[in-house]
TIPA-633454 format. One record per residue: x, y, z of N, C-alpha, C in turn. Coordinates in steps of 0.1 Angstrom, whole numbers, plus 2048, in hexadecimal, padded with zeros to 3 digits. Each point is the difference from the previous one (the first is absolute). Layout:
REM TIPA-633454
{site {X Y Z} {X Y Z} {X Y Z}}
...
//
This chain:
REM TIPA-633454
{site {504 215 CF4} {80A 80B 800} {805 801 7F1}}
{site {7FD 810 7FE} {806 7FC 7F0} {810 801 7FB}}
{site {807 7F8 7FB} {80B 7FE 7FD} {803 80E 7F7}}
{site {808 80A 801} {806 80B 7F4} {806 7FB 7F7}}
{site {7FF 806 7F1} {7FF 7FA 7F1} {80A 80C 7FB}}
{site {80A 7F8 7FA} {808 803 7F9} {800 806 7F0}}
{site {7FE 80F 801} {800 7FF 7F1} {80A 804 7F7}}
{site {802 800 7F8} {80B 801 7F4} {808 80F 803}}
{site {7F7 808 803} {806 80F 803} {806 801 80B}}
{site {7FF 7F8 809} {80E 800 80D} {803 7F3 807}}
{site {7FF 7F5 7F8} {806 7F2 800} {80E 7FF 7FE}}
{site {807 7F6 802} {80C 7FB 7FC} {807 803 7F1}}
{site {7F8 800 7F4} {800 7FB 7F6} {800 810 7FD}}
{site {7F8 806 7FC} {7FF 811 805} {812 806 803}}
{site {7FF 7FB 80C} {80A 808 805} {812 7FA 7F8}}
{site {7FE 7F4 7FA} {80D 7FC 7F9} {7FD 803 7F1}}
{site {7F6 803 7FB} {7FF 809 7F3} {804 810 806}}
{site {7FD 805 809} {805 80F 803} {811 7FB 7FE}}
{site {806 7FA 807} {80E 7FF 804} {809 7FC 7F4}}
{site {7F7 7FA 7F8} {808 7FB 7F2} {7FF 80C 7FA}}
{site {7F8 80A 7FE} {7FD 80A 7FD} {807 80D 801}}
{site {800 800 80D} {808 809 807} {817 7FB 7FA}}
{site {7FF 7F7 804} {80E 7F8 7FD} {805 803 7F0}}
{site {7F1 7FC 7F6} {806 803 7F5} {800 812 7FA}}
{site {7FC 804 809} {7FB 811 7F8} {80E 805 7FF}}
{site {80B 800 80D} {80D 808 7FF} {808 7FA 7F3}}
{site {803 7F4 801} {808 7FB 7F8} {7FB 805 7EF}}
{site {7F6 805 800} {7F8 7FE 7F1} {7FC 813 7FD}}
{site {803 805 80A} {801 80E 803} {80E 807 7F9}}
{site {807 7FA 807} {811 802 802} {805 7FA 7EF}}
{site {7FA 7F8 7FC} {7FE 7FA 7F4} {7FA 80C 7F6}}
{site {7F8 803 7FC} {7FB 808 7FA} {804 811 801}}
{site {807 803 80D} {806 80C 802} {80C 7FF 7FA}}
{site {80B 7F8 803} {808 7FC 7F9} {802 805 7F0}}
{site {7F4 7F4 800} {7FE 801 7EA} {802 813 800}}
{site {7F6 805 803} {7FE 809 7F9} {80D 80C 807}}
{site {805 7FB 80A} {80B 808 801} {80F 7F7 7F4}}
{site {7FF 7F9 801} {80B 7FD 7F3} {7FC 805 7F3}}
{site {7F4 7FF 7FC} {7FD 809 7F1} {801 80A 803}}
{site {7FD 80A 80E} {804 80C 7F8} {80C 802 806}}
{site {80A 7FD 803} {80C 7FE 7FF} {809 801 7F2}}
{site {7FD 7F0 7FA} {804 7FD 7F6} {7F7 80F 7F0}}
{site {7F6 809 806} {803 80B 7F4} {807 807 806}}
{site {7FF 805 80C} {80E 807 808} {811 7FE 7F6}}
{site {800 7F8 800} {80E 7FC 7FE} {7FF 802 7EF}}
{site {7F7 7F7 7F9} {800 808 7F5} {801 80E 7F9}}
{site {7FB 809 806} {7FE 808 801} {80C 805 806}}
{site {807 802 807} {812 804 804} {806 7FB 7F9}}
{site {801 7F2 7F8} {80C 7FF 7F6} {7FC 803 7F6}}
{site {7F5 806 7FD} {7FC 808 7F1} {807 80D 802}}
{site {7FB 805 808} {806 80E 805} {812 801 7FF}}
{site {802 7F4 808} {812 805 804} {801 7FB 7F0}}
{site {7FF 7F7 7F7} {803 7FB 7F4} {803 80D 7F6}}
{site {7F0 807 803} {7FF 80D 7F4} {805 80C 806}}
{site {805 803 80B} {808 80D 805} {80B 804 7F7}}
{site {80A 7F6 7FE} {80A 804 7F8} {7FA 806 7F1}}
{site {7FB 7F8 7FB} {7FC 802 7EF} {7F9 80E 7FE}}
{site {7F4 805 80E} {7FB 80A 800} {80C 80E 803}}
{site {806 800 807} {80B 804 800} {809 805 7F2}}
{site {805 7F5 7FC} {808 804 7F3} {7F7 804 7F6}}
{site {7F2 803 802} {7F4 803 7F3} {804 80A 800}}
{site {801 80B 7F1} {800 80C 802} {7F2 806 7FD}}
{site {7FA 7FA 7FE} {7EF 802 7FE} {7F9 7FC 80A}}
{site {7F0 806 803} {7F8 804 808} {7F5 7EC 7FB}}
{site {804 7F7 808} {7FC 7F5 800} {7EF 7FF 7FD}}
{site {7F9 807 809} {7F1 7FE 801} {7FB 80A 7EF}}
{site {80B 806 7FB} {7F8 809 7F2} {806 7FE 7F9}}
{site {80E 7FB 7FD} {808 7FC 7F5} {7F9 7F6 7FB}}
{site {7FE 802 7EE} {7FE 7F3 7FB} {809 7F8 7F6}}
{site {80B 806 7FF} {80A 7F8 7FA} {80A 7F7 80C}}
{site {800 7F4 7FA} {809 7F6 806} {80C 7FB 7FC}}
{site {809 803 805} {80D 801 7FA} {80B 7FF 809}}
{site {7FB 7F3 80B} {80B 802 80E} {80D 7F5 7FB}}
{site {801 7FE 7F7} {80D 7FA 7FA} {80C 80B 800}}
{site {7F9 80B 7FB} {80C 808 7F9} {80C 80B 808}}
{site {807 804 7FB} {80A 807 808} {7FF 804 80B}}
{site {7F3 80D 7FB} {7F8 806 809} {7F1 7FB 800}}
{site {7F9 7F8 80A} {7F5 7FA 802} {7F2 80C 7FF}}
{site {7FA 7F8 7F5} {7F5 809 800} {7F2 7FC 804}}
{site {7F5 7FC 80B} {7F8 7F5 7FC} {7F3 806 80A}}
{site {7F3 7FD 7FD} {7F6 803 806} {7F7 7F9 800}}
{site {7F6 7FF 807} {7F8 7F7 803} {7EF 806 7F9}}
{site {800 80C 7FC} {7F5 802 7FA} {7FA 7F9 7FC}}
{site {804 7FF 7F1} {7FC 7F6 7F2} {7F9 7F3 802}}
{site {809 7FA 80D} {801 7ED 802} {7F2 803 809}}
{site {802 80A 80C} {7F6 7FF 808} {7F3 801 7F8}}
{site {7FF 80E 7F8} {7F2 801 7F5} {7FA 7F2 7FB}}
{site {80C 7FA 7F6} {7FB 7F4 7FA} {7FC 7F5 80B}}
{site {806 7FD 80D} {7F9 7F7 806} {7F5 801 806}}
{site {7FA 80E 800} {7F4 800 805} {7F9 805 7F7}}
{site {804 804 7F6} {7F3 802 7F5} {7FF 7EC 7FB}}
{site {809 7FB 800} {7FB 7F2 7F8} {7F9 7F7 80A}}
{site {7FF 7FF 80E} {7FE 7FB 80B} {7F3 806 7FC}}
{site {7FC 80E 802} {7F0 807 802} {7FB 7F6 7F3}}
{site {804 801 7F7} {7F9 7FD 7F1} {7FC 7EE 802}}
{site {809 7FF 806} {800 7EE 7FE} {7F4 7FD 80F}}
{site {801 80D 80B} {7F2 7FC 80C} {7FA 800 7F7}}
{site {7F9 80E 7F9} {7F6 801 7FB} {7F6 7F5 7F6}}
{site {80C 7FD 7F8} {7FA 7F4 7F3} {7FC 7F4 809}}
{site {80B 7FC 80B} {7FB 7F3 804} {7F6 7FD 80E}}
{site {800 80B 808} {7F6 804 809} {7F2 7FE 802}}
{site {7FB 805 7EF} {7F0 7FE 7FB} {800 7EE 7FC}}
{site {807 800 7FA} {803 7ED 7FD} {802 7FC 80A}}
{site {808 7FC 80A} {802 7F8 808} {7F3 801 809}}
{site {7F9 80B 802} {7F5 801 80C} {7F3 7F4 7F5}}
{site {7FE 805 7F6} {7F9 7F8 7F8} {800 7F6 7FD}}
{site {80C 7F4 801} {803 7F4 804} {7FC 7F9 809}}
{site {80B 80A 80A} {7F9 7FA 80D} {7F0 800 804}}
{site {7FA 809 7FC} {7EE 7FF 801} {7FC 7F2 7F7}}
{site {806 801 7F8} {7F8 7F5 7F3} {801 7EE 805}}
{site {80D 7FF 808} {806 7FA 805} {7F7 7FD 814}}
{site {7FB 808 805} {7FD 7FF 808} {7F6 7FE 803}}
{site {7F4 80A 7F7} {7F3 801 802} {7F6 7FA 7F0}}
{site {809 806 7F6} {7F7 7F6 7F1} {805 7F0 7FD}}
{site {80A 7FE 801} {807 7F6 7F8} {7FA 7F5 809}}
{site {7FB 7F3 7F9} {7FD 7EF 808} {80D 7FE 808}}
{site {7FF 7F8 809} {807 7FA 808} {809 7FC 7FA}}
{site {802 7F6 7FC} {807 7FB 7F5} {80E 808 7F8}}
{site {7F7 807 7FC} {803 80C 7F6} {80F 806 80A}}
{site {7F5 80A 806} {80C 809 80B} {807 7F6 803}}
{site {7FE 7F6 807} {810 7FB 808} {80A 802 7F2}}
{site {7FD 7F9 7F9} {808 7FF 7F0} {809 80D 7FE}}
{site {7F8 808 800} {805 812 7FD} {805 800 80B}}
{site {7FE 7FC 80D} {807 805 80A} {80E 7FE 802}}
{site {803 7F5 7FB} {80E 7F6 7FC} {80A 806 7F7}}
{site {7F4 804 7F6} {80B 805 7F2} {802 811 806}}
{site {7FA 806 80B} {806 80C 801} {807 802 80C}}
{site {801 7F4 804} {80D 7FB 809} {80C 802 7FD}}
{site {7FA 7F5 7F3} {811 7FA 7FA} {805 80F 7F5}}
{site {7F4 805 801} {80A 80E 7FD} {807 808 807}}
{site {7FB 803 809} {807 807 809} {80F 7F9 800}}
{site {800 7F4 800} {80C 7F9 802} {80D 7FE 7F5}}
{site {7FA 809 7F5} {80A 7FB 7F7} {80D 80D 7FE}}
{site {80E 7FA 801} {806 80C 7FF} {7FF 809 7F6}}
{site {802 810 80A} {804 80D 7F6} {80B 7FF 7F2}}
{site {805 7F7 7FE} {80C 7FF 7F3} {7F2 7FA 7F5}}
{site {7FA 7F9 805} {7F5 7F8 7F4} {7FB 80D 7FC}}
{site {7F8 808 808} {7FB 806 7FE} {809 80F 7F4}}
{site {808 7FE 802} {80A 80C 7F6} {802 7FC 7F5}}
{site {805 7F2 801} {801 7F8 7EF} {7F2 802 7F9}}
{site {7F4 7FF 809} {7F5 7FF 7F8} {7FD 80D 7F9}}
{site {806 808 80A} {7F7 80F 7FD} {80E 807 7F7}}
{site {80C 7F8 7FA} {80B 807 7F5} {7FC 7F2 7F9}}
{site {7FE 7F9 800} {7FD 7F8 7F0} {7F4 7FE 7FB}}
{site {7F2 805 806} {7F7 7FF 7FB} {7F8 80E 801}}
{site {7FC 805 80C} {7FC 80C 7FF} {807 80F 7FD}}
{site {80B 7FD 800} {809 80B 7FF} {7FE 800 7ED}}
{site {7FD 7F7 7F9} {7FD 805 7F2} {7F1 800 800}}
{site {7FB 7FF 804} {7ED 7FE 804} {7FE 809 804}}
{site {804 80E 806} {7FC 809 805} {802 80E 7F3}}
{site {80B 7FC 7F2} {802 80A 7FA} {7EF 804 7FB}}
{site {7F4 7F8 7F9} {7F7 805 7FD} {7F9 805 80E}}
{site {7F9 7FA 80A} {7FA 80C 80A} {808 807 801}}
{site {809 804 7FF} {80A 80B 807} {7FC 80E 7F3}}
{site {803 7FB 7F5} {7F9 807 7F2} {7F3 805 805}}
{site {7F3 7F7 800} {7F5 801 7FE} {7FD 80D 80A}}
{site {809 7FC 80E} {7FA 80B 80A} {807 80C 7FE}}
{site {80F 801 7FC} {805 80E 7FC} {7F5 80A 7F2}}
{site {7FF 7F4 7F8} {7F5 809 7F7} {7F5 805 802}}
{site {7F8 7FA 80B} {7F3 801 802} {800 809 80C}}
{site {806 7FC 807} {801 807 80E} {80A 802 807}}
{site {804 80A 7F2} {813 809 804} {7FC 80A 807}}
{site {7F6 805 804} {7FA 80F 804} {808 7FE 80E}}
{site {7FE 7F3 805} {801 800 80D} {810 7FB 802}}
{site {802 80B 80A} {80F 801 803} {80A 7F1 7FF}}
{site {7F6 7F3 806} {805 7F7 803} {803 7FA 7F2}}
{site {7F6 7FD 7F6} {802 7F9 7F5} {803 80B 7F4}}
{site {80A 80C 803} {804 806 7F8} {80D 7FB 7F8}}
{site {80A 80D 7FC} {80B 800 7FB} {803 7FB 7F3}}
{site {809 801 7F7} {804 7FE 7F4} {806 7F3 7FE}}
{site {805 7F7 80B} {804 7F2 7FF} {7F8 7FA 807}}
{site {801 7F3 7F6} {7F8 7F7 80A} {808 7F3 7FF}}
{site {802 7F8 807} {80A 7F8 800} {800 7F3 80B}}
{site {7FC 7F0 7FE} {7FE 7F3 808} {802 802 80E}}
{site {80F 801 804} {806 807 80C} {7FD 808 803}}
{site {7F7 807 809} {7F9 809 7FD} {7F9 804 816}}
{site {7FE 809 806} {7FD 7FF 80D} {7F1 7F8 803}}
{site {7F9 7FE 7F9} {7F2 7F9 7F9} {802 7F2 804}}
{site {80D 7F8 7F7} {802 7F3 7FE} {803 7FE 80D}}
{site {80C 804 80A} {805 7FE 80B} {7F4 7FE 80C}}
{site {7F7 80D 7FB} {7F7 803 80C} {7F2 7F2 800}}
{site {7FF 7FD 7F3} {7F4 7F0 7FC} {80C 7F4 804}}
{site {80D 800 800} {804 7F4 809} {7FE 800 80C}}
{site {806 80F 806} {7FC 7FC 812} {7EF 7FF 801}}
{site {7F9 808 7FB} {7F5 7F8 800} {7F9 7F1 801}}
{site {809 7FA 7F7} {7FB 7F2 800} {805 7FA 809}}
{site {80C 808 805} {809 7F5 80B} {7FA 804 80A}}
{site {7FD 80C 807} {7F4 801 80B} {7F6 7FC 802}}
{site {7F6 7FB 7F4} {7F4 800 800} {7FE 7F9 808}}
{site {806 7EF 7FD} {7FF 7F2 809} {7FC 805 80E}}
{site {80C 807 809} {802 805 80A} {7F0 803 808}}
{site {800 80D 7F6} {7F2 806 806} {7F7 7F9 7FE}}
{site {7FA 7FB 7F4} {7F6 7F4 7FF} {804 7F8 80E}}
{site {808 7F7 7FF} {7FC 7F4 80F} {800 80B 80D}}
{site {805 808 802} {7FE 806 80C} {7F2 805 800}}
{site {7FB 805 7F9} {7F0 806 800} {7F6 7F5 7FC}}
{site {805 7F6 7FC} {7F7 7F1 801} {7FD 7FB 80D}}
{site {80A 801 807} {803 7FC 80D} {7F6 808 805}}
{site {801 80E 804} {7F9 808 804} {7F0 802 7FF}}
{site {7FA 7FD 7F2} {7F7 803 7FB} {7F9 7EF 808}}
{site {802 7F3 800} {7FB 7FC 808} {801 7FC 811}}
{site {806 808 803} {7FF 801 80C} {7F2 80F 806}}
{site {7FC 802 7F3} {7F4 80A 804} {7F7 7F9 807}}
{site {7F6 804 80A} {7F6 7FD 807} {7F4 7F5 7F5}}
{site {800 7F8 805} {7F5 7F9 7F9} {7EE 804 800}}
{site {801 802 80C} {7F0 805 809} {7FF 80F 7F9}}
{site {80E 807 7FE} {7F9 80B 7F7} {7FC 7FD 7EF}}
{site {80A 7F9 7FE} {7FE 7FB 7EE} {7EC 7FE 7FF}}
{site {801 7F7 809} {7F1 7F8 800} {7F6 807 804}}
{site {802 80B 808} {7F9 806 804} {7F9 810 7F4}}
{site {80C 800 7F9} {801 80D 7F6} {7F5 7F6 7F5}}
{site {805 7F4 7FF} {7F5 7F8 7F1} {7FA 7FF 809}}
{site {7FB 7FE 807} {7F1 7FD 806} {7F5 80C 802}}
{site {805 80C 7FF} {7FC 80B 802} {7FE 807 7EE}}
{site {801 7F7 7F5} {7FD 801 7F3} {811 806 7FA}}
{site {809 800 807} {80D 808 7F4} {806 7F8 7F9}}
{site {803 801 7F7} {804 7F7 7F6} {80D 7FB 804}}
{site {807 7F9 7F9} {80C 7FE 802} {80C 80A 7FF}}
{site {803 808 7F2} {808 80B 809} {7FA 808 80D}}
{site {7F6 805 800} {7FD 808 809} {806 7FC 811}}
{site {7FC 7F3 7FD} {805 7F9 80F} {80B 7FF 800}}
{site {807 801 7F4} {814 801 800} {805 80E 803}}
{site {7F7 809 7FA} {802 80F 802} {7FB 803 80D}}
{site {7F7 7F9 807} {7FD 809 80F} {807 7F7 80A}}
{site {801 7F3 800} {805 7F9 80A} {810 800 7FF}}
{site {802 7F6 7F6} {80E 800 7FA} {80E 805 7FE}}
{site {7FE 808 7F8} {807 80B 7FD} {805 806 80D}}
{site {7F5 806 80A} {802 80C 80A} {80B 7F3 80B}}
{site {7FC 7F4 800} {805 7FA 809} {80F 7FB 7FB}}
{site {806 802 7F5} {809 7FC 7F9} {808 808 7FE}}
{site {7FC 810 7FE} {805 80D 801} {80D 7FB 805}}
{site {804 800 80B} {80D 804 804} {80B 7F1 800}}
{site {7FC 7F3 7FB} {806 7FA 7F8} {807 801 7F3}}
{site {7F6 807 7F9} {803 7FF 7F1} {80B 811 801}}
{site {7FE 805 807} {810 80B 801} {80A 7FB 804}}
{site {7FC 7F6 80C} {80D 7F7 7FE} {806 7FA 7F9}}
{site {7F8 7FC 7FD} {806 7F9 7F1} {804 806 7F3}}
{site {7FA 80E 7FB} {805 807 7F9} {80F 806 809}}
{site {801 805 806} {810 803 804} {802 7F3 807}}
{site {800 7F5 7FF} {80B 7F6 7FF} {805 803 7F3}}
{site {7F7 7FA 7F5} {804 804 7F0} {804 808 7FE}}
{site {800 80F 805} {807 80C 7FD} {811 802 807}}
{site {800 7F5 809} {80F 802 804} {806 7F4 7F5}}
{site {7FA 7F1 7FF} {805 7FA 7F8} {803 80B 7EF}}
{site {7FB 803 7FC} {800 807 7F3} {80D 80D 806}}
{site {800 808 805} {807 806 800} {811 7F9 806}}
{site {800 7F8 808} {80B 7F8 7FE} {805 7F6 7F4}}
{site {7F8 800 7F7} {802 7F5 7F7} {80E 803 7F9}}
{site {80B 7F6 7FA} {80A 806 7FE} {800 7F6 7F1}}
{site {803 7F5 802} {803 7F7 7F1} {7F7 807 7F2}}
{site {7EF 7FD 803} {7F9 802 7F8} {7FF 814 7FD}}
{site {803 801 808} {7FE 810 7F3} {80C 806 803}}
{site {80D 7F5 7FF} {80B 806 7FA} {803 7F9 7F0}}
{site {7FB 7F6 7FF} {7FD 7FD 7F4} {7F7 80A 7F3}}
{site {7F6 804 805} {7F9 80C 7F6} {804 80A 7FF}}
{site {802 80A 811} {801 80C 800} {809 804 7F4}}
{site {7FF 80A 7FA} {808 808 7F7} {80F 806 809}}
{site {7FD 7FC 809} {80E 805 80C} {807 812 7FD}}
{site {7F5 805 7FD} {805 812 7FC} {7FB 80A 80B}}
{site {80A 805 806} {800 809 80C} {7F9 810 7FE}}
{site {7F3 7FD 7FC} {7F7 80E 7FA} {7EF 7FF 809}}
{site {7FF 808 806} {7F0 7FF 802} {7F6 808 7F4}}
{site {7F8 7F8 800} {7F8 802 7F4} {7F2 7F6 808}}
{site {7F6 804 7FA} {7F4 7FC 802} {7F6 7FA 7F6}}
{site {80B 802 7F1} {7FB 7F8 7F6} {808 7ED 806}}
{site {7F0 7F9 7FF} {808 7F4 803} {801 7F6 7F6}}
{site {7F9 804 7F2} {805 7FC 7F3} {80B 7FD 7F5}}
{site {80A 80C 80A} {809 805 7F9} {810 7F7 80A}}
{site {80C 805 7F5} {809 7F9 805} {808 7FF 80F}}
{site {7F7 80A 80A} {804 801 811} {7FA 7F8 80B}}
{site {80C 801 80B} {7FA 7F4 808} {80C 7FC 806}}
{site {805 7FE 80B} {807 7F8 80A} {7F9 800 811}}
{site {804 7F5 803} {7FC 804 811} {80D 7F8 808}}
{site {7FF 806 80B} {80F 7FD 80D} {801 7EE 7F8}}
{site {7F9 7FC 807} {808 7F2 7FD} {801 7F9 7F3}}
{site {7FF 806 7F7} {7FC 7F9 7F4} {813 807 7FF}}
{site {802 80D 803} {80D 80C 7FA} {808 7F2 80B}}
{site {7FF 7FF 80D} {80C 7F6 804} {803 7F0 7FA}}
{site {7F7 7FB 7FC} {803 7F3 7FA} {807 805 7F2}}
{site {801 80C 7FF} {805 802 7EE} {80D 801 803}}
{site {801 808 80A} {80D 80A 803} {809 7FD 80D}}
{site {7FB 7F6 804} {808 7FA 80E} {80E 7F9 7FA}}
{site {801 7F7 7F8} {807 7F9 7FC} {80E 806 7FB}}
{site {800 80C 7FC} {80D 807 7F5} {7FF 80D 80A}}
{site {7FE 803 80E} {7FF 809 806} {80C 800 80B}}
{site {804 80F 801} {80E 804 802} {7FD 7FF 80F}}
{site {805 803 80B} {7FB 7FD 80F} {7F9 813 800}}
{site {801 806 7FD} {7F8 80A 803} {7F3 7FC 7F5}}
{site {7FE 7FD 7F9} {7F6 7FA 7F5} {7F7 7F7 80C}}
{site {80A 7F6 804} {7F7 7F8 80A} {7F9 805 809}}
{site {80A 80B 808} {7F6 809 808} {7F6 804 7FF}}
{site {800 806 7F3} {7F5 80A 7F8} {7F4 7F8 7FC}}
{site {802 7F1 800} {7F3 7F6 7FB} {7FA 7FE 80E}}
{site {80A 7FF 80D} {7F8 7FA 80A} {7FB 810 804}}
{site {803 80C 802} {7FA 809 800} {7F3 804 800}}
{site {802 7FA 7F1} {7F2 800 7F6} {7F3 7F2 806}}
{site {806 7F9 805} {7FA 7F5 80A} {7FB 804 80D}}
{site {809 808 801} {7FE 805 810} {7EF 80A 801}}
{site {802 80A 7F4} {7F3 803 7F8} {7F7 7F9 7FF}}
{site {800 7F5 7F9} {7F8 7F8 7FE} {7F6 7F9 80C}}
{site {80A 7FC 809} {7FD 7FE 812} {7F7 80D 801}}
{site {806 806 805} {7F1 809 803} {7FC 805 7FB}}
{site {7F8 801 7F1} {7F4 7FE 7FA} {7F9 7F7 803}}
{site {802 7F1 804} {800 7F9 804} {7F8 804 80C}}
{site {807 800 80B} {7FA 800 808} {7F8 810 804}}
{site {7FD 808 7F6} {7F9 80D 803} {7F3 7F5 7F9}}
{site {7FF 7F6 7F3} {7F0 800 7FC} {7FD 7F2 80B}}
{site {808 7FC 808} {7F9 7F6 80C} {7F8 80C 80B}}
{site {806 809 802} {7FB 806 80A} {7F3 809 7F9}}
{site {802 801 7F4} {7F2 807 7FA} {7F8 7F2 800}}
{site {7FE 7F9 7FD} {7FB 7F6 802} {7F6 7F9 80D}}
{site {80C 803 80A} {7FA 7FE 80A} {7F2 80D 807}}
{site {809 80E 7FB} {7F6 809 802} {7F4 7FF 7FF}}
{site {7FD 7FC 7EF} {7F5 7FA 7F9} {7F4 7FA 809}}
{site {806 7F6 801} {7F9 7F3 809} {7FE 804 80F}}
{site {809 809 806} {7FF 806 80C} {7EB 80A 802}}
{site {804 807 7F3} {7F6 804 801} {7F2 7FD 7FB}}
{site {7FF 7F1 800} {7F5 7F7 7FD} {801 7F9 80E}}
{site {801 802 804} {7FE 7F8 810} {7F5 7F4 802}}
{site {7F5 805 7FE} {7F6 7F2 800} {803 7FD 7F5}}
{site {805 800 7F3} {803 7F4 7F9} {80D 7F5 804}}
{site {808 809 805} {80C 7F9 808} {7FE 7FB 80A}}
{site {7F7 800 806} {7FB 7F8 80C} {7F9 7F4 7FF}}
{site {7F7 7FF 7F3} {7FB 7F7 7FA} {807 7F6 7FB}}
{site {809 805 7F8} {80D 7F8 7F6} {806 7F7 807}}
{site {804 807 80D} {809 7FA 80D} {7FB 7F4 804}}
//
């Protein structure tokens, strides 16, 4: 008579892995629903004390906030707009993606796919500990050393290639939208390098090996495998960097020229952005002054969160690469 055999898929053992299972999913549910209902809570709230903060200040403005570019919410009659600050934060933010975007992806590849073992962990460490070092180092460096180091490029390119709107104008001057925009550069770069290091080896191996085994060289197998699979990391990581840079406040209130003019020469002596104008002007600010900086913050917030959601767009519409990534 044959005895019935127990197997793992409806045994004892089986059924107290379902129950541990089952036991722990709510608690870890409720947990994670939680989290993400307290974050978005906590911008909720941010977001209403910015608002009720800057009601009053907007109010006593006798000027049109989003096109005014003089700032002048001290005075009898409050004059102040958010033009100018908004312009310079996102023209020095774009300038500082752009420069460190192509670098940091280039790191991270050299770092992942060329560099000896050895080697990369080494680099991987030192662009660690960069990410890690604070935004005030980064301002001393870039007003005591590059801020006189930029007067000759700044020359060379107004002379040579003044045609173009950007490296035009009659002054050229250290402090300059150029200088501000090569510090957040450097301070982002870290950023996006380890994030797209990260990314770049978690690419498929069976395809790497498969692309050289089929004769492609080494970029080619970085450009067909790589790259496509890394896509929607490395945007991550550029608008990580791009909200860091655009919030930056110590280091490019140190350079900025702090003058309330849009101009598109970035050679020349123009340039402020929201937070760089509140770390200047918070301190000797009249309570409508205050208003008028967190206002200008409140601005800042969503800019903020308008280039997360372009962001996500982005990546939304790479689908199999974000499925892959995942």
């Amino acid at each position: 008579m044959a005895t019935p055999t127990r197997t793992r898929e409806s045994g004892p053992a089986m059924r107290r892995s379902a129950f541990r299972r089952s036991r722990g999913d709510g608690p870890f549910r409720f947990a994670s629903t939680g989290a993400g209902v307290v974050l978005l809570a906590i911008m909720a709230a941010i977001g209403v004390f910015l608002v009720v903060k800057a009601v009053p200040a907007l109010q006593a403005n006798t000027s049109h906030f989003l096109t005014e570019l003089t700032w002048q919410p001290n005075a009898t009659q409050p004059v102040f707009g958010i033009g100018a600050l908004a312009f310079g934060t996102l023209l020095s933010s774009l300038l500082a993606l752009v420069i460190a975007t192509p670098v940091a992806v280039g790191v991270a590849l050299f770092i992942s796919h060329y560099a000896p073992r050895r080697l990369a962990s080494v680099l991987g460490y030192v662009v660690d500990l960069l990410a890690a070092v604070p935004s005030v180092v980064y301002g001393l460096w870039g007003v005591t050393f590059l801020v006189p180091f930029m007067l000759g490029p700044s020359k060379f390119l107004n002379d040579y290639l003044g045609w173009i709107p950007l490296f035009g104008g009659d002054t050229v001057v250290g402090k300059s939208m150029l200088t501000a925009s090569l510090v957040l550069a450097i301070m982002i770069l870290p950023i996006i390098a380890a994030i797209s290091r990260e990314v770049f080896l978690q690419a498929p191996k069976m395809q790497e090996e498969a692309a050289l085994a089929l004769g492609a060289t080494r970029w080619e197998m970085i450009r067909m495998s790589v790259l496509p699979f890394g896509r929607p990391g490395v945007i991550s990581a550029a608008m990580l960097g791009l909200g860091r840079a655009m919030g930056e406040t110590i280091a490019v209130a140190l350079i900025f020229p702090a003058t309330f003019k849009i101009s598109f020469q970035i050679l020349g002596p123009y340039g402020n952005s929201i937070a760089a104008n509140i770390a200047n002007g918070f301190g000797e600010a009249t309570e409508v002054g205050r208003g008028a900086l967190i206002a200008s913050g409140l601005v800042l917030f969503l800019i903020t969160l308008l280039v997360n959601m372009a962001a996500r767009f982005v990546i939304a519409r790479r689908k199999e690469y974000a499925r892959a990534a995942a």
